[in-house]
C-alpha positions in Angstrom: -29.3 22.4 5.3 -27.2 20.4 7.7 -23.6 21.0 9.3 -21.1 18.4 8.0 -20.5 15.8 10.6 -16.7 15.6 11.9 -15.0 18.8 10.3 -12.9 19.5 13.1 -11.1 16.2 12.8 -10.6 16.4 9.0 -6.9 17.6 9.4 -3.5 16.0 9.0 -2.5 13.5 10.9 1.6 13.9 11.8 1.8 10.0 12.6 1.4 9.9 8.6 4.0 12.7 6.9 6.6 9.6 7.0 4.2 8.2 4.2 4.6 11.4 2.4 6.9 10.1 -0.9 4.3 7.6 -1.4 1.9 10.5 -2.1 0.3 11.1 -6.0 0.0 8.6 -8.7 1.8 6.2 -9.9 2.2 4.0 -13.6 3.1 0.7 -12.3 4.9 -2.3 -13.7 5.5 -6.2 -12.5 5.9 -9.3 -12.4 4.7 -12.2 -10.2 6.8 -15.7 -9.6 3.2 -17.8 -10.5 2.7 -16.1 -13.6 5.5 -16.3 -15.3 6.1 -14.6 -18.4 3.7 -12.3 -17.9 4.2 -8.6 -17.4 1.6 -6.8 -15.2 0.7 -2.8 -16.0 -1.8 -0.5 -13.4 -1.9 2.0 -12.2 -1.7 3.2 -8.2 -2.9 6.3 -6.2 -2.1 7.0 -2.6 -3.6 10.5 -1.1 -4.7 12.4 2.0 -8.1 11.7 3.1 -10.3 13.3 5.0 -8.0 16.8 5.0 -4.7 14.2 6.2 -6.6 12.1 8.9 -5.7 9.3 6.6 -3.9 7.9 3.3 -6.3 6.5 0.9 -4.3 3.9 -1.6 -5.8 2.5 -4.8 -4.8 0.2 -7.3 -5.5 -1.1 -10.3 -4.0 -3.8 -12.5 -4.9 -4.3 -16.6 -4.4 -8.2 -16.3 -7.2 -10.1 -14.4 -4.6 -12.6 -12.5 -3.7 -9.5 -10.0 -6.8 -8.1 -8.2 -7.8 -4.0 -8.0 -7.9 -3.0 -4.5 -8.4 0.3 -1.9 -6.8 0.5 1.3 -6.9 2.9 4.2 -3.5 3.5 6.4 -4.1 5.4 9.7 -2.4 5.6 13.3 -2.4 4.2 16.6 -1.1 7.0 19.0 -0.9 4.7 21.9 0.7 2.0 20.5 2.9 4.0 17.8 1.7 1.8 15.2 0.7 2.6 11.6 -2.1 0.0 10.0 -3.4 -0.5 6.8 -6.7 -1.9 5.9 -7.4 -3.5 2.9 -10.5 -4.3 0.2 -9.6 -5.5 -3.1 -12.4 -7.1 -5.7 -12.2 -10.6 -4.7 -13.9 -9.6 -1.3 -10.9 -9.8 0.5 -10.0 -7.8 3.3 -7.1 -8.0 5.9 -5.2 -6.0 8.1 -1.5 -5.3 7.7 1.1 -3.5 9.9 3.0 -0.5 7.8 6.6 0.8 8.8 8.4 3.2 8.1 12.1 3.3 7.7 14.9 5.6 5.6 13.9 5.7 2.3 11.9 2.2 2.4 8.6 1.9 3.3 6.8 -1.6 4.1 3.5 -3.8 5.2 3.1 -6.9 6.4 0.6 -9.6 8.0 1.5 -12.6 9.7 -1.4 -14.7 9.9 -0.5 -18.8 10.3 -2.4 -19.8 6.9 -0.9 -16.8 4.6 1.5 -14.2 5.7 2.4 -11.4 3.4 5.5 -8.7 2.9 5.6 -5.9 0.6 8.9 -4.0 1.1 8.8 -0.3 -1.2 12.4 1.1 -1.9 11.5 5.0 -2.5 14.5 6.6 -5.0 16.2 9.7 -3.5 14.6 11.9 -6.0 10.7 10.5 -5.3 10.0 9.5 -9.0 10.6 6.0 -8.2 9.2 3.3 -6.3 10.4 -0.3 -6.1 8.1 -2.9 -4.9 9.4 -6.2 -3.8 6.3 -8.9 -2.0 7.1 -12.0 -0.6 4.3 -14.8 0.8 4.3 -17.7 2.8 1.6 -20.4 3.7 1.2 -22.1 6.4 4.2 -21.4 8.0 6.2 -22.7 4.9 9.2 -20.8 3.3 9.0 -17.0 2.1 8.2 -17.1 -1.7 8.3 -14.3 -4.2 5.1 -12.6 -4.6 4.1 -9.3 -6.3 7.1 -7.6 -7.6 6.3 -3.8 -8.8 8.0 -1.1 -10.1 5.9 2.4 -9.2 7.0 5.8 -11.7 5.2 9.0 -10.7 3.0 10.5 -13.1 2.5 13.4 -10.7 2.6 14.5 -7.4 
């Protein structure tokens, strides 16, 4: 039998609790500006990994225009920075910058070909999340993106 690699570092991180309201699942709801008339329903996890070194999110969309992905969000001590990596099932992966403010919550990217803003409005009471994206290409004006509305199915 082996020893587990890495035990000692499977603890909570305290550069994460901000993220804490985001924590449990979520029944989601949306809408997105190229798409119109279509309403978008999924589904959205985000939870401690690896005993708190980490938050794991997942999501999951029913309608194929909106891709399923996995992120992870972890810490930067040194440079007091929170970053999120993300995979979704296009093969897709970037890198975005998360803050955290009072009661909002938010990531963003600002590469010159596609730059990306989601801005999360958490509700007093923590059973509410609203999701507002906005995109821009090439420089260009900031566009509506992903709009979502997140309503915790449990904690």
């Amino acid at each position: 039998m082996t020893t587990p690699i890495g035990p000692e570092a499977q603890r909570p991180n305290p550069a994460l609790e901000p993220l804490e309201p985001l924590l449990g699942n979520w029944r989601t709801t949306g809408t997105h500006a190229l798409v119109p008339g279509t309403t978008f329903h999924g589904r959205t996890s985000f939870a401690w990994h690896e005993g708190g070194a980490f938050v794991l999110m997942r999501s999951e969309i029913d309608e194929p225009e909106i891709p399923s992905g996995v992120a992870v969000i972890g810490s930067d001590d040194a440079a007091g920075t929170l970053t999120m990596i993300y995979f979704d099932e296009r093969n897709i992966s970037r890198r975005y910058t998360v803050e955290v403010g009072d009661g909002e919550v938010s990531w963003h990217r600002d590469e010159a070909g596609f730059a990306q803003r989601m801005v999360f409005i958490v509700a007093s009471d923590g059973s509410r999340l609203d999701a507002k994206g906005t995109m821009s290409h090439d420089g260009g004006p900031w566009e509506d993106d992903l709009q979502l509305t997140y309503e915790r199915i449990d904690s």
